[in-house]
Backbone as JSON, one array per atom type, in Angstrom:
{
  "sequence": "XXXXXXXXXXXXXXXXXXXXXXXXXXXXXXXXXXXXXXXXXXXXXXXXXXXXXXXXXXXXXXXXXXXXXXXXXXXXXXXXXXXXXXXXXXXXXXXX",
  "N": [[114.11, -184.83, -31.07], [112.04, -181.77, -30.81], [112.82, -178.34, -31.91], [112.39, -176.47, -33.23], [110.68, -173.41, -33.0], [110.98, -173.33, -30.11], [109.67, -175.59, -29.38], [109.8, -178.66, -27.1], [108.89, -180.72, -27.62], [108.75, -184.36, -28.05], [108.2, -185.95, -31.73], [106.41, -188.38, -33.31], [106.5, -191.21, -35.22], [104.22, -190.8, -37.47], [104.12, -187.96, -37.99], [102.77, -184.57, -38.33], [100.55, -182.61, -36.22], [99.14, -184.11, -34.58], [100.97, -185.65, -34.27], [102.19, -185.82, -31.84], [103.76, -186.92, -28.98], [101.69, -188.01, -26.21], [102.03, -188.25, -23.98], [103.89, -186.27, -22.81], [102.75, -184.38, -23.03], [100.22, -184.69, -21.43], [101.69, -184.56, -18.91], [102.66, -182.29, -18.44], [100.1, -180.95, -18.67], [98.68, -182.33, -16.07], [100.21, -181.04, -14.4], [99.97, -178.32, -14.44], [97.69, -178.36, -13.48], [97.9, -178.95, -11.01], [99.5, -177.32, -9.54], [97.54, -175.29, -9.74], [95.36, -176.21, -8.11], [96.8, -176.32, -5.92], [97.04, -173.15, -5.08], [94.78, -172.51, -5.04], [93.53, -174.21, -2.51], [95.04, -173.46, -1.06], [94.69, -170.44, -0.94], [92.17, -170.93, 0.09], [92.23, -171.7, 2.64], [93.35, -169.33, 3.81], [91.65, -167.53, 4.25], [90.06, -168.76, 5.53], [91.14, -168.35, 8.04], [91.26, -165.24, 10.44], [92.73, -162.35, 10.03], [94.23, -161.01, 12.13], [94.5, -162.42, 14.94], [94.52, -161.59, 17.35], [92.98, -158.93, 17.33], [90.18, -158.37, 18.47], [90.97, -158.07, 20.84], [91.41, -155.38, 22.23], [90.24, -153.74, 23.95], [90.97, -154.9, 26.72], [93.82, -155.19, 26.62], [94.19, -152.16, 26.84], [92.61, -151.51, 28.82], [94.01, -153.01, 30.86], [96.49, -151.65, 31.21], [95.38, -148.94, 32.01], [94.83, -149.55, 34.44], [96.98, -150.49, 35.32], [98.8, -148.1, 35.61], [97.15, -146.2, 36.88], [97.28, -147.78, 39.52], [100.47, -147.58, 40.25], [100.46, -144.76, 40.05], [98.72, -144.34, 42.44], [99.89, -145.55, 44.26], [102.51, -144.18, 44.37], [101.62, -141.66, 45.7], [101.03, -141.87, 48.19], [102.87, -143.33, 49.09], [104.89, -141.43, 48.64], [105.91, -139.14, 50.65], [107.36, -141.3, 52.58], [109.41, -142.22, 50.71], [110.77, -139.71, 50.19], [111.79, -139.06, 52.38], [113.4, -141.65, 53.29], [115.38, -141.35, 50.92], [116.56, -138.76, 51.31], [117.56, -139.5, 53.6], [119.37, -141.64, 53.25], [120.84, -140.03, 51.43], [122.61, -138.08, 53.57], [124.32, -139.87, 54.45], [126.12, -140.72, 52.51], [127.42, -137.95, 52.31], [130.71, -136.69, 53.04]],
  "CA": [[113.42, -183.72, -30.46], [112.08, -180.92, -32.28], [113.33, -177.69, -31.03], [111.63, -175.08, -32.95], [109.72, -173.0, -32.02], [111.06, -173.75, -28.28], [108.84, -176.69, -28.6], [111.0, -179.91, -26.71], [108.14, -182.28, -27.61], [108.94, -185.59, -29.41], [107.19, -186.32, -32.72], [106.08, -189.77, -33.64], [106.3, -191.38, -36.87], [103.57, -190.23, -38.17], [104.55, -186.7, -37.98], [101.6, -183.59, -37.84], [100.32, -181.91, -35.1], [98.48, -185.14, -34.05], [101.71, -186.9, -33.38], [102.96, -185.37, -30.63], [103.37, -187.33, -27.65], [100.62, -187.51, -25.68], [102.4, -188.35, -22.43], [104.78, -184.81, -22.0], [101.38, -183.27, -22.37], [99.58, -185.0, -20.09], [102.24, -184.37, -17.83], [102.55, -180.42, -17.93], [98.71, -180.1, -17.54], [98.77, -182.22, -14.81], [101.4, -180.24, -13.46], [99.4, -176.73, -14.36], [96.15, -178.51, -12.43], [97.98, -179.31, -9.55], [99.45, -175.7, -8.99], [95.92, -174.25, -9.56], [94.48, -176.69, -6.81], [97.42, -175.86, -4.6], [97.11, -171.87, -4.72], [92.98, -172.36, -4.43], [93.67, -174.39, -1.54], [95.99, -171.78, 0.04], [93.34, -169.15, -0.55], [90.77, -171.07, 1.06], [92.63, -171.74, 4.19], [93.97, -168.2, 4.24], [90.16, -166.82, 3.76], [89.03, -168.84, 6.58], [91.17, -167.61, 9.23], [91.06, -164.19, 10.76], [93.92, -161.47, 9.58], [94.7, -161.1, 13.55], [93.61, -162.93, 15.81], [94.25, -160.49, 19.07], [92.6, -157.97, 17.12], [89.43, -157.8, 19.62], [91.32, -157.95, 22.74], [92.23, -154.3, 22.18], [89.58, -153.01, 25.21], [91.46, -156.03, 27.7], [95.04, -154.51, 27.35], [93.96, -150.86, 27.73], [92.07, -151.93, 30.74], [95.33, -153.31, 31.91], [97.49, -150.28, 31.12], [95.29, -147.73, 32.16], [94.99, -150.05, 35.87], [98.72, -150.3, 36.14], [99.17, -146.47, 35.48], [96.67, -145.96, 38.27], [98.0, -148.65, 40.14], [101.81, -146.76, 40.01], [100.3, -143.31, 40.7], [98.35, -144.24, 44.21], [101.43, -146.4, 45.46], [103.58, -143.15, 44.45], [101.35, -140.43, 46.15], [100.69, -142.48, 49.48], [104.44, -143.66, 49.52], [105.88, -140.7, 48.36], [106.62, -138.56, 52.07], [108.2, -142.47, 53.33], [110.4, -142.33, 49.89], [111.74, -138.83, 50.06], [112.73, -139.35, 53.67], [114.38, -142.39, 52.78], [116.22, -140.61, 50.38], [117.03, -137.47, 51.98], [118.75, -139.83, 54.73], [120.56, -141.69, 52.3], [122.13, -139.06, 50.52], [123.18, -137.72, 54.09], [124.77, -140.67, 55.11], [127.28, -140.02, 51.9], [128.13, -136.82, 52.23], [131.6, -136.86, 53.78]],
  "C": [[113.3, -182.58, -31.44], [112.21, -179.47, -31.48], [112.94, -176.28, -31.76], [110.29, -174.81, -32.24], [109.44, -172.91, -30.44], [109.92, -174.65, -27.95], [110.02, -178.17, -28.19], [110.11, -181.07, -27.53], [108.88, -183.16, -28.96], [107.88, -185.91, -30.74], [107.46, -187.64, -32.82], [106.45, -189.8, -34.95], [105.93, -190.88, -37.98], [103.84, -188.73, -39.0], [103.08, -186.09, -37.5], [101.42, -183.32, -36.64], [99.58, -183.32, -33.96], [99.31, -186.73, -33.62], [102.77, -186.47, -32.44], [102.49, -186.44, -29.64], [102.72, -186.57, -26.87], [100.81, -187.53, -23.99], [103.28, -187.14, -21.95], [103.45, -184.0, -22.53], [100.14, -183.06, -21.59], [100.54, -184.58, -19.19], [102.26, -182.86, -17.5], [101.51, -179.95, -17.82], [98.27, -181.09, -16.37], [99.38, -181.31, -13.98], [100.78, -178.57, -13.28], [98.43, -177.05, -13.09], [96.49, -178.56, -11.23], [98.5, -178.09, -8.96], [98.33, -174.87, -8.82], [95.17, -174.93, -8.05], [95.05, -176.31, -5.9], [97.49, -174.58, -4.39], [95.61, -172.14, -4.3], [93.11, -173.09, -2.66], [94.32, -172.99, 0.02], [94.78, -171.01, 0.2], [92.51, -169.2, 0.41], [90.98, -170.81, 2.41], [92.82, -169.85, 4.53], [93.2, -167.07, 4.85], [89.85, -167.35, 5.15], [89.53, -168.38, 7.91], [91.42, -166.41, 9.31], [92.61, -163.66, 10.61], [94.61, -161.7, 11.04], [94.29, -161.35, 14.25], [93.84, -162.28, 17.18], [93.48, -158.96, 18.65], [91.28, -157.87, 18.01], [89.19, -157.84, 20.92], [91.38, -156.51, 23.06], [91.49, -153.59, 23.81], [90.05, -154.04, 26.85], [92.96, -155.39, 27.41], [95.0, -153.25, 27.74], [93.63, -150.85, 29.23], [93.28, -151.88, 31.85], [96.07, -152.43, 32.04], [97.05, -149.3, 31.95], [95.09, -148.54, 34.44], [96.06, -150.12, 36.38], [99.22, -149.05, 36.11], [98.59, -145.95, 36.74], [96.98, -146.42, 39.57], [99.44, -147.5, 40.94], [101.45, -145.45, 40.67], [99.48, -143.27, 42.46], [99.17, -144.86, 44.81], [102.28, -144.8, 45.62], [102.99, -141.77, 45.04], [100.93, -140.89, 47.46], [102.16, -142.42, 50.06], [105.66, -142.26, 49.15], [106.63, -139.22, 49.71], [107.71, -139.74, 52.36], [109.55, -141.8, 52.37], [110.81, -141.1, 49.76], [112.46, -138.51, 51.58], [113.74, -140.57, 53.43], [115.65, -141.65, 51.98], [116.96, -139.68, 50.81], [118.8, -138.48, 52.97], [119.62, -140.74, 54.03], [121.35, -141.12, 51.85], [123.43, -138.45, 51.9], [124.2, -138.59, 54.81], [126.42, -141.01, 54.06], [127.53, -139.0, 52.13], [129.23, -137.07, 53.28], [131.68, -136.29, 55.47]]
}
């Protein structure tokens, strides 16, 4: 192995630049190509679906909020004479 230069590759016989094995350098640009296909892939998928997908419900939970707020306030101004009699006679039913 030849180890300058932080190169690992094996030299051949021959020697020169033209006898480097040709199989540990087929193998590390396979290995580059197949990381490049697998981030492009990612991208694609990532591209085709939508950042948030409840992002144009937003006028369907207000709806709901602002109906259960209304909701809450005509139960509590119809019911609210019953529920402070209730109360009242509760509390008097503690007092010693």
């Amino acid at each position: 192995m030849n180890t300058r230069n932080g190169s690992r590759h094996r030299r051949t016989e021959t020697g020169g630049e033209r006898g480097w094995k040709t199989a540990d350098s087929w193998k590390a640009a396979a290995a580059v190509l197949a990381g490049w296909c697998y981030r492009l892939v990612r991208q694609v998928r990532a591209s085709a679906r939508p950042l948030d997908r409840e992002r144009g419900d937003v006028p369907g939970w207000v709806m709901i909020t602002l109906m259960s707020a209304i909701l809450v306030a005509g139960l509590l101004f119809i019911a609210e004479p019953a529920l402070e009699q209730l109360f009242r006679t509760a509390m008097e039913q503690v007092k010693p």
